[in-house]
Backbone atoms as SQL, in Angstrom:
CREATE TABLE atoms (id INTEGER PRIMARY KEY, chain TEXT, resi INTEGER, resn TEXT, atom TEXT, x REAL, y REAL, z REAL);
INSERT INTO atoms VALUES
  (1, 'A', 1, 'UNK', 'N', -15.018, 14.934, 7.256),
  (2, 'A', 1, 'UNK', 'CA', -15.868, 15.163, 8.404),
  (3, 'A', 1, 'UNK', 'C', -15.081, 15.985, 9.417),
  (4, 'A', 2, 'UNK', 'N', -15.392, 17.029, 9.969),
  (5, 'A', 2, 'UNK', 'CA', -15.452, 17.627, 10.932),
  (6, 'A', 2, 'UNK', 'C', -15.438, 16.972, 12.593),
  (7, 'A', 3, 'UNK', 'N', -14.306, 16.737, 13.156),
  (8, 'A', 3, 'UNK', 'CA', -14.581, 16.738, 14.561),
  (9, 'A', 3, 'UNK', 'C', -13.257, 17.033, 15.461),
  (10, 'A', 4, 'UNK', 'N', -13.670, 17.074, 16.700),
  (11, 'A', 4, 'UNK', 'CA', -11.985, 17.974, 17.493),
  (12, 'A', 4, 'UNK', 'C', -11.723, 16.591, 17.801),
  (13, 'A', 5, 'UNK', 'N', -10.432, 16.755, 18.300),
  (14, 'A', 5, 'UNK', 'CA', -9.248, 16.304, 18.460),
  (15, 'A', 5, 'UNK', 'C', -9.845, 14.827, 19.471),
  (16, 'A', 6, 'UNK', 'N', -10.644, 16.013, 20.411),
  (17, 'A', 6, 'UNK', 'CA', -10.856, 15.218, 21.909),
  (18, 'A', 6, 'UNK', 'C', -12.488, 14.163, 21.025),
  (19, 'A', 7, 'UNK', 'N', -12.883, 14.612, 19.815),
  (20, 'A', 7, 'UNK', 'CA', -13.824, 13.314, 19.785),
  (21, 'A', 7, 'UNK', 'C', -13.522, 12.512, 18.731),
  (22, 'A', 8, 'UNK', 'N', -11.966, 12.706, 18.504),
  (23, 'A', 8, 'UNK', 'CA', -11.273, 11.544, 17.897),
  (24, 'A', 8, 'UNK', 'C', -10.632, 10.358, 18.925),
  (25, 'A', 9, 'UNK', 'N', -9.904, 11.126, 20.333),
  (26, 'A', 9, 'UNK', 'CA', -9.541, 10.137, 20.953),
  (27, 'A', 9, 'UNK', 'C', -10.274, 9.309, 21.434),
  (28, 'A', 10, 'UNK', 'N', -11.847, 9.964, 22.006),
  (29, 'A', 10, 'UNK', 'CA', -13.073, 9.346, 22.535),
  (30, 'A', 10, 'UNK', 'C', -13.195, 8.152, 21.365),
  (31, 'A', 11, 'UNK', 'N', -13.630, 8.602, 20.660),
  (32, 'A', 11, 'UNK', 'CA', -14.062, 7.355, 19.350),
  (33, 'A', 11, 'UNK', 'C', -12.949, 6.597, 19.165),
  (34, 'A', 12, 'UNK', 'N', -11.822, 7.080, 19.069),
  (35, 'A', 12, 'UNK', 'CA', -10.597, 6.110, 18.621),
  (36, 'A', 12, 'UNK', 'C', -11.184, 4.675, 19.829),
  (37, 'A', 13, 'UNK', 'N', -11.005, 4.968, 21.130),
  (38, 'A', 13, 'UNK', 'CA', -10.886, 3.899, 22.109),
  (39, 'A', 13, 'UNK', 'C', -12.430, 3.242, 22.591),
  (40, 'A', 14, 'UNK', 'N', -13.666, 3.371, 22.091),
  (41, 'A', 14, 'UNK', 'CA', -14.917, 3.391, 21.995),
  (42, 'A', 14, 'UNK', 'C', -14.721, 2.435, 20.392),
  (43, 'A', 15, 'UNK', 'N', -14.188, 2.261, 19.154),
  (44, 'A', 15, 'UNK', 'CA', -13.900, 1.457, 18.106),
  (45, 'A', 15, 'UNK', 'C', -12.899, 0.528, 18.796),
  (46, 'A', 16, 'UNK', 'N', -12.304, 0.751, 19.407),
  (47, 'A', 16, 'UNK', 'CA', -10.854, -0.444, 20.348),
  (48, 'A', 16, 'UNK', 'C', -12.008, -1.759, 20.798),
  (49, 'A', 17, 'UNK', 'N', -12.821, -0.881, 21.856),
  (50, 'A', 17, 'UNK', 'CA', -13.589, -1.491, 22.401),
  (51, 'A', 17, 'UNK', 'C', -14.520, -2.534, 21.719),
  (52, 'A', 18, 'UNK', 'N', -15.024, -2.181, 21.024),
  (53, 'A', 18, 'UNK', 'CA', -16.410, -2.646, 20.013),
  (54, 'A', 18, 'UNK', 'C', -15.555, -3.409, 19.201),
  (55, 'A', 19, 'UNK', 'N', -14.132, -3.425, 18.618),
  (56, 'A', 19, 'UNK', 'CA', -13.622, -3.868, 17.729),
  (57, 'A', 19, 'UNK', 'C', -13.145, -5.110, 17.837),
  (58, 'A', 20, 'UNK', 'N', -13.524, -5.663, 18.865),
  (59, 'A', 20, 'UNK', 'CA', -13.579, -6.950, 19.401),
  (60, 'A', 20, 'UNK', 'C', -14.521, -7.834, 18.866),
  (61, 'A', 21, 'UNK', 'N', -15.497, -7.077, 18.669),
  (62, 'A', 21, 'UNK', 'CA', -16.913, -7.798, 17.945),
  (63, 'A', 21, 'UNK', 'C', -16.841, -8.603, 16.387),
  (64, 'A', 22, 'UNK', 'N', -17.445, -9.639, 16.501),
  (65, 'A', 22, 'UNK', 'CA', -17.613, -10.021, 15.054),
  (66, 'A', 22, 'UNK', 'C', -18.592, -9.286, 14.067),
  (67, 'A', 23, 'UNK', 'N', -18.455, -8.743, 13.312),
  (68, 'A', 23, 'UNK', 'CA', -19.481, -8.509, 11.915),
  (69, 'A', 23, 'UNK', 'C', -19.652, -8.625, 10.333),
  (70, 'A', 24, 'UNK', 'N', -20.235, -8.535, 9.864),
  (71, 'A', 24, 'UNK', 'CA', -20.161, -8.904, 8.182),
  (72, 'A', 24, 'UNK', 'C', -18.822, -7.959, 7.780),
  (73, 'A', 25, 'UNK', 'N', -18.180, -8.374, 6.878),
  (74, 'A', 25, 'UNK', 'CA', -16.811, -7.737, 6.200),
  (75, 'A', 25, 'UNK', 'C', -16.788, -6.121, 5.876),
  (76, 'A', 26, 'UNK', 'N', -18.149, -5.798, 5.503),
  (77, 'A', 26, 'UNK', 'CA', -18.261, -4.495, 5.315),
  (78, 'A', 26, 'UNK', 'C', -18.173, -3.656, 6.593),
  (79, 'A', 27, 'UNK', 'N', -19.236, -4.160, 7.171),
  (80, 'A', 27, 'UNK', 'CA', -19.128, -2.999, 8.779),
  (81, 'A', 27, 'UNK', 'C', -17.543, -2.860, 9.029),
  (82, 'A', 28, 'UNK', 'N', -17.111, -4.286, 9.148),
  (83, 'A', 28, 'UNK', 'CA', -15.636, -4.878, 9.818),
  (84, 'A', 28, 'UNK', 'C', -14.370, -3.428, 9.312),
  (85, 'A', 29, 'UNK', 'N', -14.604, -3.333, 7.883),
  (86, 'A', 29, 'UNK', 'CA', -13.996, -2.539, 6.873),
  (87, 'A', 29, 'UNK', 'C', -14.203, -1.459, 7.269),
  (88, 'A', 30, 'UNK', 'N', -15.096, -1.248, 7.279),
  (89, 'A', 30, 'UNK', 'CA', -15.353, 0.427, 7.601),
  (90, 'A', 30, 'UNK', 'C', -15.080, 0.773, 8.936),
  (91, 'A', 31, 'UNK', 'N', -14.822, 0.160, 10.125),
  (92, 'A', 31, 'UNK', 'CA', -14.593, 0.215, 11.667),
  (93, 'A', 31, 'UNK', 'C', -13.557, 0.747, 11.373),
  (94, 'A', 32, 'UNK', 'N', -12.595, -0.794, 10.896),
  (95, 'A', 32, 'UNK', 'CA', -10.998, -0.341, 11.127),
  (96, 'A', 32, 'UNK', 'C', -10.457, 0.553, 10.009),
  (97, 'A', 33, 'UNK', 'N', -10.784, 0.960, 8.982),
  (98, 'A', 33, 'UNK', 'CA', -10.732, 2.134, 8.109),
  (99, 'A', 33, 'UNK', 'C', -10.617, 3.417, 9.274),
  (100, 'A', 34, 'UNK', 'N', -11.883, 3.545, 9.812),
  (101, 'A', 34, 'UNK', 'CA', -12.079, 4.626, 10.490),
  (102, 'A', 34, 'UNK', 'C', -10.743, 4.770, 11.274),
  (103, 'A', 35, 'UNK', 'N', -10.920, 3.817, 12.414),
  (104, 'A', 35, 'UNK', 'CA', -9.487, 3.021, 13.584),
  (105, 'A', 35, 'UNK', 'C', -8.306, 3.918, 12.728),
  (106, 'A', 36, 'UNK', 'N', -7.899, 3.603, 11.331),
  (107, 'A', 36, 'UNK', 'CA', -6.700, 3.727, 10.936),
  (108, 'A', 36, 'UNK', 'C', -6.823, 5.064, 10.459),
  (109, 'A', 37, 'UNK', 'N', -7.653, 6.111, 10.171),
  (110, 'A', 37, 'UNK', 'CA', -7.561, 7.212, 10.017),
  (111, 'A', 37, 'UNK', 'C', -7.917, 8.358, 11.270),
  (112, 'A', 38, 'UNK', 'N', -8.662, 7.623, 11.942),
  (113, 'A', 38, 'UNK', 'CA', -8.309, 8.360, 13.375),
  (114, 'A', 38, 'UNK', 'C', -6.609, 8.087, 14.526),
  (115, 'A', 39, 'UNK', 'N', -6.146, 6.989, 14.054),
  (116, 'A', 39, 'UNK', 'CA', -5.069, 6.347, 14.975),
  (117, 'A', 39, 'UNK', 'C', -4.060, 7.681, 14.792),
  (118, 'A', 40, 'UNK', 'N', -3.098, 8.135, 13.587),
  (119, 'A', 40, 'UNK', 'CA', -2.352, 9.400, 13.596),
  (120, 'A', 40, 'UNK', 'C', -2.237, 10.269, 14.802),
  (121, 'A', 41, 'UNK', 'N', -3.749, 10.922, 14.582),
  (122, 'A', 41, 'UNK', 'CA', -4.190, 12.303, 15.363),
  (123, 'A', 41, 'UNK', 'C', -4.147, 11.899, 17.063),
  (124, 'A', 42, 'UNK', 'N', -4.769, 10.425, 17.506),
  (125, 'A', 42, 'UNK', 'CA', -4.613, 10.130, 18.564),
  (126, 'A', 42, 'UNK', 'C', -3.840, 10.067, 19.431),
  (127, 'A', 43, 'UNK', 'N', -2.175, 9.136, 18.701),
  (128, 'A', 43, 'UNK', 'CA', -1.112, 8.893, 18.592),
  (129, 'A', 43, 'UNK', 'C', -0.488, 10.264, 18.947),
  (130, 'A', 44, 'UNK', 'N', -0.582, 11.404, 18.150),
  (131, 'A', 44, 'UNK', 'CA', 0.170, 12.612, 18.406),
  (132, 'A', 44, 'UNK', 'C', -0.985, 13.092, 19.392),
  (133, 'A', 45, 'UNK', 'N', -2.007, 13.292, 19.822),
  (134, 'A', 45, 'UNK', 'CA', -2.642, 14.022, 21.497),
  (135, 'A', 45, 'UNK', 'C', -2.059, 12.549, 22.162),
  (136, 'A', 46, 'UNK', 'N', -1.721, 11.499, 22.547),
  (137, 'A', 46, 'UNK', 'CA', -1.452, 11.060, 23.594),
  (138, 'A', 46, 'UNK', 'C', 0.389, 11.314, 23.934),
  (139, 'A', 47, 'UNK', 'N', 1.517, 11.370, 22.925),
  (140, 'A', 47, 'UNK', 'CA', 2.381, 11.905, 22.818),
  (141, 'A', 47, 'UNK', 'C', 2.321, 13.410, 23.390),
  (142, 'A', 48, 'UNK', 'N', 1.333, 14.400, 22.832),
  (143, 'A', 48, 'UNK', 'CA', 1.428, 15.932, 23.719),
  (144, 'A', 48, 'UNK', 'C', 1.051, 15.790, 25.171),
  (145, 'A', 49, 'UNK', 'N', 0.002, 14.809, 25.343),
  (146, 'A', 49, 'UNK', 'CA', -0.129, 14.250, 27.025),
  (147, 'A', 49, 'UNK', 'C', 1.164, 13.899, 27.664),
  (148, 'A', 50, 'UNK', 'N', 1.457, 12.965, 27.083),
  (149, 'A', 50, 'UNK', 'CA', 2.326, 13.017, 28.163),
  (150, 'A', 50, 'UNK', 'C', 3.324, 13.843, 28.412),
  (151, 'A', 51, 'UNK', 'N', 4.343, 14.754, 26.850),
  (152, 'A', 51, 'UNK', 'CA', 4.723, 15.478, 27.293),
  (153, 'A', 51, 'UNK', 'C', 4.341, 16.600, 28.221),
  (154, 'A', 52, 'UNK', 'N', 3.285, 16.890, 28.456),
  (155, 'A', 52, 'UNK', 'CA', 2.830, 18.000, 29.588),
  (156, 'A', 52, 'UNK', 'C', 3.122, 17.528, 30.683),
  (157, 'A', 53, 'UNK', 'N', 2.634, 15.899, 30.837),
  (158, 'A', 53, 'UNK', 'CA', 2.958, 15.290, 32.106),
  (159, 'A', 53, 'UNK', 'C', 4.281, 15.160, 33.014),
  (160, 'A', 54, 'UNK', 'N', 5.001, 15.377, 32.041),
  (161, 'A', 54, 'UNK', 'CA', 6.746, 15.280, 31.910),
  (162, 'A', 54, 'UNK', 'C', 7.775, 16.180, 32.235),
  (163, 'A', 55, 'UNK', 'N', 6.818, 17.780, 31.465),
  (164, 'A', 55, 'UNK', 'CA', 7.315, 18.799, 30.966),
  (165, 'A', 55, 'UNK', 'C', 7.178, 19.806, 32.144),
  (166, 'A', 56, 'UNK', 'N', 5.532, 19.593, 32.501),
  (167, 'A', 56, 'UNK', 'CA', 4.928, 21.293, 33.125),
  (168, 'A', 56, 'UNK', 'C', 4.110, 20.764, 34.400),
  (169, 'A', 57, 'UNK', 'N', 3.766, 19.507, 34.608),
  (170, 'A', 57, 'UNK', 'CA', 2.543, 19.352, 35.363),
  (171, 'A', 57, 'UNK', 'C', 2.789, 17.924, 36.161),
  (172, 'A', 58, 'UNK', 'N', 3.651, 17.483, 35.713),
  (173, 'A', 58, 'UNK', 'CA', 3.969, 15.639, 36.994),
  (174, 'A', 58, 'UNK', 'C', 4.767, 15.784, 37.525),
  (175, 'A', 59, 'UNK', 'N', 5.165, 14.817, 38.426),
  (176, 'A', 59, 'UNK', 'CA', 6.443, 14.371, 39.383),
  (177, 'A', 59, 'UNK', 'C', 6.335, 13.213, 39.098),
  (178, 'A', 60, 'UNK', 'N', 7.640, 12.694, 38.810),
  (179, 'A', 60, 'UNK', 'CA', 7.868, 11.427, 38.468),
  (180, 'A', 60, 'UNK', 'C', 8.060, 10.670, 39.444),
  (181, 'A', 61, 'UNK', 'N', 7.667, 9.317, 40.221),
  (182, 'A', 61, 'UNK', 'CA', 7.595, 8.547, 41.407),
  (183, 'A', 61, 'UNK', 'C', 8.402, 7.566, 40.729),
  (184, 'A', 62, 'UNK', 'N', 8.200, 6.274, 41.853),
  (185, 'A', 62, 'UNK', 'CA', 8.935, 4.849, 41.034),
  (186, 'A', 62, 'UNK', 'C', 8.733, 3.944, 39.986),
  (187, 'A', 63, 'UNK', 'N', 9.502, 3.588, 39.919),
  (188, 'A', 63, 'UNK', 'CA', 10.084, 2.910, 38.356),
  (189, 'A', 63, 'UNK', 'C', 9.551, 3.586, 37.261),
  (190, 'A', 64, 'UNK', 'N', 9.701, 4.974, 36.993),
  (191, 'A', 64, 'UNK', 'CA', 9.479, 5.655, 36.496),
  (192, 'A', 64, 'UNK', 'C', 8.298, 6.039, 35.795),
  (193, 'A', 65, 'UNK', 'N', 7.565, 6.252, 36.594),
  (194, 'A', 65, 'UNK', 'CA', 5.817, 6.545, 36.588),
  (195, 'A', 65, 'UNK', 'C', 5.863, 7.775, 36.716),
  (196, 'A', 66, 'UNK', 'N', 5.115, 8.139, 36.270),
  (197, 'A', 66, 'UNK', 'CA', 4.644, 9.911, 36.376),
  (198, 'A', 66, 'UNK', 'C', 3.248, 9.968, 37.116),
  (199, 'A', 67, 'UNK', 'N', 3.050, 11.111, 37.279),
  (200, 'A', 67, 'UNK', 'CA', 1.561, 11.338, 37.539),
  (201, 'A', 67, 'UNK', 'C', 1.400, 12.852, 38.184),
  (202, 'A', 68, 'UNK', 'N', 0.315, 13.513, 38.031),
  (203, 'A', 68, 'UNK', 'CA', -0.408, 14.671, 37.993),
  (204, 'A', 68, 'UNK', 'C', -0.655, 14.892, 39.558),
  (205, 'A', 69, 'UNK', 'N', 0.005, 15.585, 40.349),
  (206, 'A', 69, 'UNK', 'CA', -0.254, 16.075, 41.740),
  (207, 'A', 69, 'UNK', 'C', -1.644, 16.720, 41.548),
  (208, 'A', 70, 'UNK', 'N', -2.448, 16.647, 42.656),
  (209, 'A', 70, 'UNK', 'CA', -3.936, 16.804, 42.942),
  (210, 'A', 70, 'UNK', 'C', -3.972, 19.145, 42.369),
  (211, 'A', 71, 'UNK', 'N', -2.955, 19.452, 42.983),
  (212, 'A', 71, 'UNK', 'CA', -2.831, 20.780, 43.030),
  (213, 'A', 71, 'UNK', 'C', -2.541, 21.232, 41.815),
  (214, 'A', 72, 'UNK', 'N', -2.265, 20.904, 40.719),
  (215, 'A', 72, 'UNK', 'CA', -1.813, 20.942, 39.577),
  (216, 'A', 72, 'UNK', 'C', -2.969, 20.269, 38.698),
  (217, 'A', 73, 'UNK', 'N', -3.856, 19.387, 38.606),
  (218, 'A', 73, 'UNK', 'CA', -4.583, 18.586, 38.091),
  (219, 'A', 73, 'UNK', 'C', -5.858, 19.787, 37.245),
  (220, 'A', 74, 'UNK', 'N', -6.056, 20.612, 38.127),
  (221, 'A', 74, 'UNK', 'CA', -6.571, 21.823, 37.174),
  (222, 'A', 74, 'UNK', 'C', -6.688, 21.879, 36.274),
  (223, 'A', 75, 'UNK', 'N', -5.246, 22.565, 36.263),
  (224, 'A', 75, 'UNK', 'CA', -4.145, 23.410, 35.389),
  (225, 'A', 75, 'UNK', 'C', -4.011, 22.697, 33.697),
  (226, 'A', 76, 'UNK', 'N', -3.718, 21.137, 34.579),
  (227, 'A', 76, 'UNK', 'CA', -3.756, 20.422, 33.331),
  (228, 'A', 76, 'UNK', 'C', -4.554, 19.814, 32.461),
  (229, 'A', 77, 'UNK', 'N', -5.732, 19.564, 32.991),
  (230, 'A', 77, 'UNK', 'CA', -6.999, 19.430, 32.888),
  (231, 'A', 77, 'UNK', 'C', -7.277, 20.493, 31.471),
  (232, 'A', 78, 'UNK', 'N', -7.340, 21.670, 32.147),
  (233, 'A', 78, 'UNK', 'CA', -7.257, 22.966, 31.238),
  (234, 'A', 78, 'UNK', 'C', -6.435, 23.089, 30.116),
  (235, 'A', 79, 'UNK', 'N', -5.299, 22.508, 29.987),
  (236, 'A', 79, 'UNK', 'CA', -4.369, 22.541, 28.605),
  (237, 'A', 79, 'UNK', 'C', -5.203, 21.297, 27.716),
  (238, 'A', 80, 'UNK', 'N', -5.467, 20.222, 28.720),
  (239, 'A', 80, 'UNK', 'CA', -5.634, 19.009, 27.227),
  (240, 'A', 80, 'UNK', 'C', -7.150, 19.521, 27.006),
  (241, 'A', 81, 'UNK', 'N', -7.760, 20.271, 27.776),
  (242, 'A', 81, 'UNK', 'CA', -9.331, 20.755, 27.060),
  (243, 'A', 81, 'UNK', 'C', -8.472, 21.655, 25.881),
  (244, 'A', 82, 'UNK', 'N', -7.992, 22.547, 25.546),
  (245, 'A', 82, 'UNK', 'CA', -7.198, 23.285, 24.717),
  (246, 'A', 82, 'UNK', 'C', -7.102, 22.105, 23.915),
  (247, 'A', 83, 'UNK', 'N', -6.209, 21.199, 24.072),
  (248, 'A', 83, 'UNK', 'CA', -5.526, 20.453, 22.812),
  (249, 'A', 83, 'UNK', 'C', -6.661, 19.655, 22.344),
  (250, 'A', 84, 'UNK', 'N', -7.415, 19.430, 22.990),
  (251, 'A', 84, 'UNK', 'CA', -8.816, 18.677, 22.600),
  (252, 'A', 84, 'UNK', 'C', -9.831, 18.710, 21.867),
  (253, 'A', 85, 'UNK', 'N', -9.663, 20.146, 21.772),
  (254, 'A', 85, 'UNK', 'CA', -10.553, 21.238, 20.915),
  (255, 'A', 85, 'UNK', 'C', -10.355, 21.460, 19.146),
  (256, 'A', 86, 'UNK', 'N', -8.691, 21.279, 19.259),
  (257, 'A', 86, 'UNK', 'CA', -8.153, 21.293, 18.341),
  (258, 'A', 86, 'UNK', 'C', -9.096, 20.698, 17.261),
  (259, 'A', 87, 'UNK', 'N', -9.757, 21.420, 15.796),
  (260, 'A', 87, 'UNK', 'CA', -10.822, 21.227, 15.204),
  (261, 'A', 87, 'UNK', 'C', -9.544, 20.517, 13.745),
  (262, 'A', 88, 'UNK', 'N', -10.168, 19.219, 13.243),
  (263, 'A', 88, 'UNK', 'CA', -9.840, 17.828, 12.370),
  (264, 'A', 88, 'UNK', 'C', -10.922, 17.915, 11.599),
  (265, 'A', 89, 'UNK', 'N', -10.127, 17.898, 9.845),
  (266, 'A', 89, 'UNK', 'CA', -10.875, 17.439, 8.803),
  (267, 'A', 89, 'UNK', 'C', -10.546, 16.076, 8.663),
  (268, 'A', 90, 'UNK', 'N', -11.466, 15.271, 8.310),
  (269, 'A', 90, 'UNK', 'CA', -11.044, 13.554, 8.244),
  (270, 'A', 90, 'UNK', 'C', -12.143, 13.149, 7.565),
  (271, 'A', 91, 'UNK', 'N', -11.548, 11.698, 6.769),
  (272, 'A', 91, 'UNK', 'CA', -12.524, 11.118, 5.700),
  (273, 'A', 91, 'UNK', 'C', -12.698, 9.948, 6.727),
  (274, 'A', 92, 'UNK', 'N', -13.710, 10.451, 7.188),
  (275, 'A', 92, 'UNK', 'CA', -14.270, 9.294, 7.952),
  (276, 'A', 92, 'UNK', 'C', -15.786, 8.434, 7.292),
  (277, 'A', 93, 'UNK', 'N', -15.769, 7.264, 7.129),
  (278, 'A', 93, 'UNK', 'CA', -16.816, 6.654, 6.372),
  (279, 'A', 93, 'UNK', 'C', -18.211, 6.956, 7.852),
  (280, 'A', 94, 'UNK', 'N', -19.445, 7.177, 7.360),
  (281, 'A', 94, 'UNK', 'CA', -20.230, 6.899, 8.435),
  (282, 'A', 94, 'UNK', 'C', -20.517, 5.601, 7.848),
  (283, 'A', 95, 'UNK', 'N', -21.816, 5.084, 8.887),
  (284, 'A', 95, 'UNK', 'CA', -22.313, 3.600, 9.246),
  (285, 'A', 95, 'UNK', 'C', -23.638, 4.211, 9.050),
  (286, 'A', 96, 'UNK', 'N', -24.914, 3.317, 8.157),
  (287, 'A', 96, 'UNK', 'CA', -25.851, 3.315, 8.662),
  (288, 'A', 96, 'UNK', 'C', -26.572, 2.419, 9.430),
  (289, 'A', 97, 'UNK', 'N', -27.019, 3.481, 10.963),
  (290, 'A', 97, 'UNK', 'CA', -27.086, 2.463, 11.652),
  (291, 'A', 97, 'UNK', 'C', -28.870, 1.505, 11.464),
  (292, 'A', 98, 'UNK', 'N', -29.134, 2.159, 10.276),
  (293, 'A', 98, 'UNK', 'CA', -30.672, 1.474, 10.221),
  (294, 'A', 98, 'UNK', 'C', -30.413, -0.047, 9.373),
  (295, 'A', 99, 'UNK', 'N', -29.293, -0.066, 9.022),
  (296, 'A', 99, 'UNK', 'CA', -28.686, -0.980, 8.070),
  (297, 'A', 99, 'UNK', 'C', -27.814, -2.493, 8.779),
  (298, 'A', 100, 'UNK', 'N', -27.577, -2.231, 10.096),
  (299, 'A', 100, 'UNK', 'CA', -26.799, -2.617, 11.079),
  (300, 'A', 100, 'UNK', 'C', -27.302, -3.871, 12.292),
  (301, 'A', 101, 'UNK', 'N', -26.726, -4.705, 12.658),
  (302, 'A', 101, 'UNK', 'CA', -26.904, -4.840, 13.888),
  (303, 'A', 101, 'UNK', 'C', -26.209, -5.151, 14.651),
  (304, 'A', 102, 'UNK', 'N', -25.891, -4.078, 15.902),
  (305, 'A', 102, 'UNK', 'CA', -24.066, -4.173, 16.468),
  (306, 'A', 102, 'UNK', 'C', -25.167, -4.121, 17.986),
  (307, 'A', 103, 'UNK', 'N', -24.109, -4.679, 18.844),
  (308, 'A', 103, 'UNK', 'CA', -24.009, -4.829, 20.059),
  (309, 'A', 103, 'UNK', 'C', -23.622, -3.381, 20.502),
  (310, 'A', 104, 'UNK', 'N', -23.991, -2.614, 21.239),
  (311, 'A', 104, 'UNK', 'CA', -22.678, -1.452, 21.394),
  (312, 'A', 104, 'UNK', 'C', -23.313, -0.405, 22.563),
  (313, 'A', 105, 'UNK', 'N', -22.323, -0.788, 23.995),
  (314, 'A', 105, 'UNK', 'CA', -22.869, 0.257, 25.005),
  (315, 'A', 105, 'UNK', 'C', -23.293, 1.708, 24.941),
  (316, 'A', 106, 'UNK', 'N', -23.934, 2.205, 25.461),
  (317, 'A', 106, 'UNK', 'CA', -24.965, 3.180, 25.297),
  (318, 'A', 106, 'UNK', 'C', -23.565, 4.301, 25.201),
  (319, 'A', 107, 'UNK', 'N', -22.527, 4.703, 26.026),
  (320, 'A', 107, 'UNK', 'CA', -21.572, 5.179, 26.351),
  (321, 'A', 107, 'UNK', 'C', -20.930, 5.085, 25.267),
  (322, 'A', 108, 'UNK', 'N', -20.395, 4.266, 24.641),
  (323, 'A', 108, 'UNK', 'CA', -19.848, 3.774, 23.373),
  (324, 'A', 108, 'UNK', 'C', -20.230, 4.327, 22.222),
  (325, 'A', 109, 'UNK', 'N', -21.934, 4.576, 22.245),
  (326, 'A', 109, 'UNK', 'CA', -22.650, 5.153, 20.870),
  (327, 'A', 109, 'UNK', 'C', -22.611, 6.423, 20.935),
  (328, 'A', 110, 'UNK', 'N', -22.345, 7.326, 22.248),
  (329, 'A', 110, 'UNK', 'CA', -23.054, 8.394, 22.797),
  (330, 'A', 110, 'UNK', 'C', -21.022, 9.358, 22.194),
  (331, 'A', 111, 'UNK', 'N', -20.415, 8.342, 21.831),
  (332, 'A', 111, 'UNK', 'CA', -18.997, 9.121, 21.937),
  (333, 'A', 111, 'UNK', 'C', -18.837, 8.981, 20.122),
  (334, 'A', 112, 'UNK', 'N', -19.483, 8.088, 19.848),
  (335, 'A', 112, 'UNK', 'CA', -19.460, 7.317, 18.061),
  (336, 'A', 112, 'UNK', 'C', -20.530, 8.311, 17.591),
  (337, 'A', 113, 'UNK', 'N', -21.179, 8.759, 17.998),
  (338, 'A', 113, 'UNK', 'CA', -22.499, 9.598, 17.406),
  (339, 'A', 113, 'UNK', 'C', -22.231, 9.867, 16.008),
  (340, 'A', 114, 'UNK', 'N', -21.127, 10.806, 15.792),
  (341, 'A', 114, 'UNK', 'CA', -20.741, 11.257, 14.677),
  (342, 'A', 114, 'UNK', 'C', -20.306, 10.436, 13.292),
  (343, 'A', 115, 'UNK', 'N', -20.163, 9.457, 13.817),
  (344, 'A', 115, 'UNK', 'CA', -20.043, 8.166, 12.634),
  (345, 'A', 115, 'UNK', 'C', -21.531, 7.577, 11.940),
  (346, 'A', 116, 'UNK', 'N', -21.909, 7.285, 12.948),
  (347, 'A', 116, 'UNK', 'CA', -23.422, 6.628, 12.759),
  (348, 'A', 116, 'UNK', 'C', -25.074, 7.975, 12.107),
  (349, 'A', 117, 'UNK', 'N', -25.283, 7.547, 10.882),
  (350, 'A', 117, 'UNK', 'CA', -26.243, 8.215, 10.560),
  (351, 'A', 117, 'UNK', 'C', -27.419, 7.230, 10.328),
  (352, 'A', 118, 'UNK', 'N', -28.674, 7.731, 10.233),
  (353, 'A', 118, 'UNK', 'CA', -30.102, 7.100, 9.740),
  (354, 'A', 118, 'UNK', 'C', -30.696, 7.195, 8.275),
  (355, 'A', 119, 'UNK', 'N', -31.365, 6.952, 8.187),
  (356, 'A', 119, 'UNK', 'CA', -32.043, 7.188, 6.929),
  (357, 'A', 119, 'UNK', 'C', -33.272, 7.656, 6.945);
């Protein structure tokens, strides 16, 4: 399956969320399947985050916190849309959701889209 970078991290933490939920073994399977083949790609964009944060675009405050000055927030804004974009082949299982019955905020489905098909 086809999707960028930035609607792997969306979904990665949108499955975090939901993955709290109880369901039959199969759904269960196929969640964290997904979880574990999206986790990689996530793992390395939150690693390039912060290096930017580190590198080109923060000031580091106390006990060693970083963070993005308002004047700069742009700038950086603009690189992780770049890294976000970054286009991912992945064996991602879909769900049918006519098959289903999950609890799952509207926000939550609206970022999962790409997992969930009909019949």
């Amino acid at each position: 399956m086809k999707l960028t970078l930035e609607q792997a991290v969306l979904g990665y933490s949108a499955l975090q969320r939901i993955g709290n939920e109880k369901f039959p073994i199969k759904i269960s399977y196929e969640l964290q399947r997904n979880m574990r083949i999206l986790q990689p790609d996530v793992e390395h964009y939150e690693e390039k985050r912060i290096e930017l944060i580190k590198t080109s675009y923060g000031v580091q405050g106390e006990n060693d916190t970083w963070a993005v000055p308002p004047e700069k927030l742009e700038e950086f804004s603009k690189e992780l849309k770049v890294l976000g974009s970054i286009d991912l082949s992945l064996d991602i299982h879909t769900i049918n959701i006519d098959t289903i019955n999950i609890n799952i905020a509207p926000n939550d489905l609206f970022v999962l889209e790409w997992m969930f098909v009909t019949s």
